[in-house]
N, C-alpha and C positions, 0 to 999 in steps of 0.2 A: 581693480581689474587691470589684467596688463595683457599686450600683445607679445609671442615670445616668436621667433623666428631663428630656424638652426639650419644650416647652411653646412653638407658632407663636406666640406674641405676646411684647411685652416688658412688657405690663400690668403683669407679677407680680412683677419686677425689685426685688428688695430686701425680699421677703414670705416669710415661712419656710413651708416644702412638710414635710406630716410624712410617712409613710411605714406604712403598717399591714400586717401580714400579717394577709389576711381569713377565715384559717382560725383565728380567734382565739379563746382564750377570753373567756365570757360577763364576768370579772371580770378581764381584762386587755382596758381601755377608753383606755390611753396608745399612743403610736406607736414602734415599734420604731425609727426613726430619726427625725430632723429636718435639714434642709441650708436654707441660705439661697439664692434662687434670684438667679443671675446671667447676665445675657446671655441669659435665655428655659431657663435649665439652671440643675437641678438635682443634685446630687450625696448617694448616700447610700452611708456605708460599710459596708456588709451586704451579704451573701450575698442574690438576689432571691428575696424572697418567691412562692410560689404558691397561690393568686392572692392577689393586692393590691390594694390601694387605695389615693388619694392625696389628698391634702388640700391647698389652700393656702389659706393662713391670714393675716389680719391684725389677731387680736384675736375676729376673729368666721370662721364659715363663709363661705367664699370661692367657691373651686371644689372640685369631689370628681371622681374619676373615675370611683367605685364599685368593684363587684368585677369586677378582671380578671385573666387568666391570663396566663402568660409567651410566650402564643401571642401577642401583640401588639407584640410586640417580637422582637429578638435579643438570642444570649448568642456572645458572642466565643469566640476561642481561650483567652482567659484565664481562662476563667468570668463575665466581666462582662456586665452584663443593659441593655438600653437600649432604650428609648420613648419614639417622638416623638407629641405630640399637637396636633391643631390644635383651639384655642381659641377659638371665637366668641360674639360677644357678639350674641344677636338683638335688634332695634331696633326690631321691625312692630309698631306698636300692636298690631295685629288679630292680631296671633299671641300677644299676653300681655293681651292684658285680656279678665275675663269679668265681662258684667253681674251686678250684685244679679239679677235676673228668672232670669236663667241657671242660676247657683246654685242658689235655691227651687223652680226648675219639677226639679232633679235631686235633692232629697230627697224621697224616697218617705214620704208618710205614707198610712194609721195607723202609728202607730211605738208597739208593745207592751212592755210591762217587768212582767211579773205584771200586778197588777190594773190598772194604769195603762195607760190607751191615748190618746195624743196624737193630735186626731183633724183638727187644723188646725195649718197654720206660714203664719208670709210672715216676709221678709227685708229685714232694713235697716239702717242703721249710726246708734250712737249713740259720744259722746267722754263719754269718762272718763279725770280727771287730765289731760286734753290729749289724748288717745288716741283715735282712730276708732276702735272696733272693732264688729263685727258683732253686729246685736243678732236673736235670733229668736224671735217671738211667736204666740200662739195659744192655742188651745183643746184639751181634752181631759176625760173622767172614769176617777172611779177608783170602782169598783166595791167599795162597802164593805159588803157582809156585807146585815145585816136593815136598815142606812141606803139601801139603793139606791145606783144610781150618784150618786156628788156630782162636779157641772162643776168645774173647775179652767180656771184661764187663768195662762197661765205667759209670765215672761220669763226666755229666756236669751243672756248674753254672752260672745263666745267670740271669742280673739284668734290670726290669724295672723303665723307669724314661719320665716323661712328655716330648715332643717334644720340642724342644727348637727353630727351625725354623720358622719364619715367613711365608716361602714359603714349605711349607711339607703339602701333604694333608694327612699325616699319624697324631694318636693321641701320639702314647707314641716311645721312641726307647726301641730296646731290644740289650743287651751288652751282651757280654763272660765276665765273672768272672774267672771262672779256667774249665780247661777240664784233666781230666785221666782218661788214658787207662790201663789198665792191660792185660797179655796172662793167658790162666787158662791153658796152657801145660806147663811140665818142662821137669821134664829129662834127658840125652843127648843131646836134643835139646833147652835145655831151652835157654839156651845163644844167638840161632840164635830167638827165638821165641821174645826174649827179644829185642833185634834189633832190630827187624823187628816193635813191639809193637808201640817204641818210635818213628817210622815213622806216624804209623796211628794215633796217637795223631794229626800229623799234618792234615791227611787227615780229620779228624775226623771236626777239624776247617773250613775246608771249605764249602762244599755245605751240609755236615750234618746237621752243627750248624746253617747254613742259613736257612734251608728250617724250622727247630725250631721255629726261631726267627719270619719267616717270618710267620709262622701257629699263633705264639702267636699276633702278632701285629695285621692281621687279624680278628683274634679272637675278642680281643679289639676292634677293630674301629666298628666291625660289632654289638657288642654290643652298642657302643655307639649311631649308626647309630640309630638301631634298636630303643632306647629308645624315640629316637626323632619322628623317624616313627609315634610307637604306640601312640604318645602324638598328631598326626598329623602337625605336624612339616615343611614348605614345603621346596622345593629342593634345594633351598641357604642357607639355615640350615647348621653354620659351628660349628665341635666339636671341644671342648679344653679340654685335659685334666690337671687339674692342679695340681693334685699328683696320685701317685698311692701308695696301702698300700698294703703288701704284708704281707698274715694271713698266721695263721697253715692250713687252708682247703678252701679258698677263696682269692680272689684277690678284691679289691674293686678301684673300678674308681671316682673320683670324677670330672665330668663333667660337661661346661658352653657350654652354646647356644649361636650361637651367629645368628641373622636371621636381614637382610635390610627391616626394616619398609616398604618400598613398594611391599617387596612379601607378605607383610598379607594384603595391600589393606585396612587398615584402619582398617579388621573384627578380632582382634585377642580376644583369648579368654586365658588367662594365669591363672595362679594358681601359690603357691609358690612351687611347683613340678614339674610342665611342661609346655608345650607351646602348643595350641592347636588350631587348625583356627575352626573356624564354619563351621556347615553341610553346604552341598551345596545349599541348599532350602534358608536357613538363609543368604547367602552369595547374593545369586540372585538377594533374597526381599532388603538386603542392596544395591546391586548398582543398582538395578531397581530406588531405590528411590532418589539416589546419580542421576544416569544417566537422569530420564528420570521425577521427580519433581520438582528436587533442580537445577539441570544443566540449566543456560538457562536465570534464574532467578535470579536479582539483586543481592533480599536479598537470596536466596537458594545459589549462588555464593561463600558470603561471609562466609556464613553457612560452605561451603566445603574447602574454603581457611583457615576458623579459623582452623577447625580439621585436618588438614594438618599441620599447626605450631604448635598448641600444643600437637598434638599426642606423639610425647617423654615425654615431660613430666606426662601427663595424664597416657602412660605407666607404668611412673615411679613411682606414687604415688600408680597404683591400685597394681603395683607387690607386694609393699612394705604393702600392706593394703588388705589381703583376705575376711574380711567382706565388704568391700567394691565394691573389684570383684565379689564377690555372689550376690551382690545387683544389680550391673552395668547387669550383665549376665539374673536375672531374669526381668530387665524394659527393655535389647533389646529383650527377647520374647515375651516376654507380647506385648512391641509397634509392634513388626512384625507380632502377628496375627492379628491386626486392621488396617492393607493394605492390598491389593490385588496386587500381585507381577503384575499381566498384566494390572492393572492400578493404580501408588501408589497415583497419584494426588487424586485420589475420595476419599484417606482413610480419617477417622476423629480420631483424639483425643480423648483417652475416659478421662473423670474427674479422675478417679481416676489412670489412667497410668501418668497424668500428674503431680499430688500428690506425684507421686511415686518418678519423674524427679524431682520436684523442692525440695524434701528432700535431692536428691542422690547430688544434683548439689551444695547445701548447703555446705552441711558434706564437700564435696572433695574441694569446696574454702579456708575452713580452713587449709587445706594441703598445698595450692598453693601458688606459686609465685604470687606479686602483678598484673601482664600480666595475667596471664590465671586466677587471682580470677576477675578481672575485666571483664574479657570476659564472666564468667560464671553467674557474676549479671546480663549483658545483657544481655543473654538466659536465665536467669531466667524472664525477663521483657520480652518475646517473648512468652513463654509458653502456655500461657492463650487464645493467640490469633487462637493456632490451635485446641482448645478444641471445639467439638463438630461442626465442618466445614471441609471441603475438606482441603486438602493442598494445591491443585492447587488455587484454590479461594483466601486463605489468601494471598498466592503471587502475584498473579494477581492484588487483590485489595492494597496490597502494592508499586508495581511498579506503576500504575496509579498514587498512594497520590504521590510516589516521581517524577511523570513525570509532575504532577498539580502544584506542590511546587516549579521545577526548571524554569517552564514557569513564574509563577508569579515572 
């Protein structure tokens, strides 16, 4: 029994994929397997975990898939488990960068920790050791006893870095760099006020700096969420971020998708910027056609089994090939306004959507693997046959020739 995991891109080619069962314990934090990924595939020899998670690694946090169940996959006659995913990289400025301004208008302050109330922030980037990292300053007091409140003005530095866990549904961690406290009273009391100061540094570290951290990490995932969203992205949609850069006036994300080929159902529509399903009309008229033409039916069967195997790959070429996607995105419109979602069997083929298929089918065999360029001469020698006839017909009169051929 083996676990097999196939990944739409060949980015990862030669990067070790670990493998976690996500029902893990808290102090078993290693990977039940490791495989080295070849050809967009990975191989793990274990029984599949439920649910799982997947990592791929080169030294550092790569991509993760998070926690998923065996519902995203199949398990064969053998017991072996297998999941395809397609993996994109988003590109949009505007979908991974968030201003400095952005950040500080999303930390809520006063921010309370006992006596200590933070009652100003703004936000800005200072280098240390060569390092950008976020600096946040301001104002607060701390309410000391028969001293009155004493002002305090505070700097803290806090650096972002990609998640490095396998099992974290968070995208990036946020870390303390340094934190000071200062008193703005002196005096005859300065000395107590001075004390007193060097405490609230400490306090300053705890639920202050957390609730910070926690605003910023928010911040980030929501944006990354978001990108995915707007790109219509569906709910197994897992983010990775794989660095973060940290500007004078912005922060910038650089994030991958990661989505299981069976929550697009075959209908995805990518770009080398996003990942996008089709309208719900378009999605219908495809498994109207899938369900209720091609289901049922020898050669319609086979028709559904091929584009189930090759789907990774055929992913992989259009990601990597945008005029090609433009092309692939205008012949599934075009073919879906010449069926009728409430009956696909009646539709016909027009000549020239067919034209359109045997060029598109051309071009992308010269991309392919010897398997899927073979497959596609086949469909190419099918073509012709649904031109200007029902669909249900051509099947129909197909399963006969092979019900005639087996008897003889």
């Amino acid at each position: 029994m083996s676990t097999n995991i196939t990944f739409t891109t060949s980015d990862f080619d030669g990067l070790t994929a670990e493998m976690y069962d996500a029902s893990f314990s808290p102090f078993l934090m290693g990977p039940d397997a490791t495989a080295t990924i070849s050809n967009g595939r990975a191989s793990f020899n274990i029984n599949p975990p439920n649910p799982f998670a997947v990592r791929v690694t080169d030294g550092r946090a790569f991509l993760r898939t998070g926690f998923l169940t065996q519902a995203v996959g199949e398990i064969d006659a053998n017991g072996d488990f297998g999941a395809s995913f397609l993996a994109m990289h988003l590109t949009d400025p505007a979908d991974t960068t968030i201003t400095l301004a952005t950040l500080a208008a999303g930390i809520s302050v006063p921010i309370t920790e006992g006596a200590l109330t933070v009652t100003s922030l703004a936000l800005a980037t200072a280098v240390r050791s060569g390092v950008r990292n976020l600096r946040a300053t301001g104002a607060g007091t701390y309410a000391a006893g028969f001293l009155g409140n004493i002002p305090i003005a505070y700097t803290y530095d806090f650096k972002l870095s990609p998640i490095g866990s396998a099992l974290s549904s968070r995208v990036i961690d946020v870390d303390t760099v340094s934190t000071t406290v200062t008193g703005t009273s002196g005096g005859l009391l300065g000395w107590i006020v001075n004390a007193v100061v060097s405490l609230i540094g400490i306090l300053f570290n705890g639920t202050i700096s957390d609730q910070i951290e926690a605003s910023v990490q928010q911040q980030v995932n929501t944006a990354v969420d978001d990108s995915f969203a707007s790109a219509g992205a569906p709910p197994e949609a897992f983010a990775t971020v794989r660095s973060v850069t940290v500007n004078p006036a912005n922060v910038v994300i650089d994030p991958w998708v990661s989505i299981p080929l069976s929550a697009l159902d075959c209908a995805s529509l990518i770009s080398s910027g996003s990942v996008k399903v089709r309208d719900p009309q378009q999605l219908r008229k495809l498994r109207a056609m899938r369900d209720d033409a091609l289901r049922g039916a020898p050669q319609g069967e086979v028709y559904i089994e091929l584009l189930r195997q090759h789907s990774p790959e055929l992913l992989r070429i259009l990601a990597a090939n945008p005029r090609l996607l433009k092309r692939v995105d205008e012949l599934v419109k075009r073919g879906l306004s010449e069926y009728d979602e409430s009956a696909p069997g009646k539709g016909q083929l027009s000549g020239e959507t067919a034209k359109m298929g045997l060029a598109l089918m051309g071009d992308m065999a010269e991309l392919s693997s010897p398997e899927l360029r073979r497959t596609l001469e086949l469909a190419q020698g099918d073509v012709q046959q649904f031109v200007g006839r029902p669909v249900s017909a051509v099947l129909d009169d197909n399963t006969a020739a092979a019900r005639k051929l087996a008897r003889e």
